[in-house]
C-alpha positions as CSV (number, residue, x, y, z in Angstrom):
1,X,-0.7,-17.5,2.1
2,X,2.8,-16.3,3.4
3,X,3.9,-13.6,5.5
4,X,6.2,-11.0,4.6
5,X,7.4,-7.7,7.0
6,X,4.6,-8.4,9.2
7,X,1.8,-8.9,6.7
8,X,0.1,-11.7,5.5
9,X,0.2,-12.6,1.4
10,X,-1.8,-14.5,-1.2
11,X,-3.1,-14.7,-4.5
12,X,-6.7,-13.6,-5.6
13,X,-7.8,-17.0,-5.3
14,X,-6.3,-17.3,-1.7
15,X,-7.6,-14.2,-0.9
16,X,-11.1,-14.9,-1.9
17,X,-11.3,-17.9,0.1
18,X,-10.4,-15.9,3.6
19,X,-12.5,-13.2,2.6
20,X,-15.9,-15.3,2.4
21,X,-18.0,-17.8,-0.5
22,X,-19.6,-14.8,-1.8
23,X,-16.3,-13.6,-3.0
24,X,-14.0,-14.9,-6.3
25,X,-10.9,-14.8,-7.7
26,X,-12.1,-12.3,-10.2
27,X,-13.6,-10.0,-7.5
28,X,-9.9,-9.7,-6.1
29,X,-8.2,-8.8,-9.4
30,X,-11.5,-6.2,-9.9
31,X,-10.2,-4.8,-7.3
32,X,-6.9,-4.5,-8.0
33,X,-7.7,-3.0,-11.3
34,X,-9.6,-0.4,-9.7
35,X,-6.9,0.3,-7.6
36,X,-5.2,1.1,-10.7
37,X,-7.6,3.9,-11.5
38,X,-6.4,7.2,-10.3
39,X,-10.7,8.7,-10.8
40,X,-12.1,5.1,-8.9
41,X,-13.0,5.5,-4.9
42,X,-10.8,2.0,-4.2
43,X,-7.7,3.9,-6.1
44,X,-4.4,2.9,-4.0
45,X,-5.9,0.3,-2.0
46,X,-5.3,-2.9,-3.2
47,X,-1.7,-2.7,-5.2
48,X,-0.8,-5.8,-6.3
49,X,3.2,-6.9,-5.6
50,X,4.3,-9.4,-9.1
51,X,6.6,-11.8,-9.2
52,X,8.1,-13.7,-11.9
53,X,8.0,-17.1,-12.6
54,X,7.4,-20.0,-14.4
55,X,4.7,-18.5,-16.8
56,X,3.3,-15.3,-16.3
57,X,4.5,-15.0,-12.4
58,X,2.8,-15.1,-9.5
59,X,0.8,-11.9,-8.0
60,X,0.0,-11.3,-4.4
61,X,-1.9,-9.1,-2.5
62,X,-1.9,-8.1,0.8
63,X,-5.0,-9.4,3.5
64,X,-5.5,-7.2,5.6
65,X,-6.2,-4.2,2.2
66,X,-8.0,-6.7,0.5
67,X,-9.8,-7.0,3.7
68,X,-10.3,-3.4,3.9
69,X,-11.4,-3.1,0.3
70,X,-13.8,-5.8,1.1
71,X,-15.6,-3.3,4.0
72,X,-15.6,0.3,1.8
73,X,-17.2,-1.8,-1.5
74,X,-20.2,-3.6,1.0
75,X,-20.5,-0.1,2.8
76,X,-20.8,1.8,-0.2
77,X,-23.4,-1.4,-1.8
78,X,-25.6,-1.0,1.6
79,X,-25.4,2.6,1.8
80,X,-27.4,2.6,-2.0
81,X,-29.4,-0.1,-0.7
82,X,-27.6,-3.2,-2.6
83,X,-26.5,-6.9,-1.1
84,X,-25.0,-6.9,1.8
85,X,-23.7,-9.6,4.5
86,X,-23.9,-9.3,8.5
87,X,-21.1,-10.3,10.1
């Protein structure tokens, strides 16, 4: 993780492991997909800053949105009566 104008960074596989064991890699970059998708309720809250490199580059996301994204997605799951943690 680094820090950068006050906010903490990582990549989806960094992210996942703050965010909990029940949560990949691949649900970050979900997410940031959706985010993509202007008709999708997570749209605009997980962007996703790239940066090149060796290979494909390097793309971090921002904690504390992933965290938030994290909270509206296990809301929204326990409001239709799916898994949810307690925390």
């Amino acid at each position: 993780m680094i820090r950068h104008d006050g906010h903490q960074y990582g990549t989806a596989a960094q992210i996942a492991h703050q965010l909990g064991p029940d949560i990949t890699a691949d649900r970050v970059r979900d997410w940031a997909r959706r985010s993509r998708n202007p008709d999708d309720p997570l749209h605009g809250l997980l962007p996703g800053l790239h940066t090149a490199g060796r290979g494909r580059g390097t793309t971090w996301y921002r904690y504390d949105q992933a965290a938030q994204v994290e909270a509206v997605t296990r809301r929204t799951l326990a409001a239709r009566g799916g898994p949810a943690r307690n925390r």
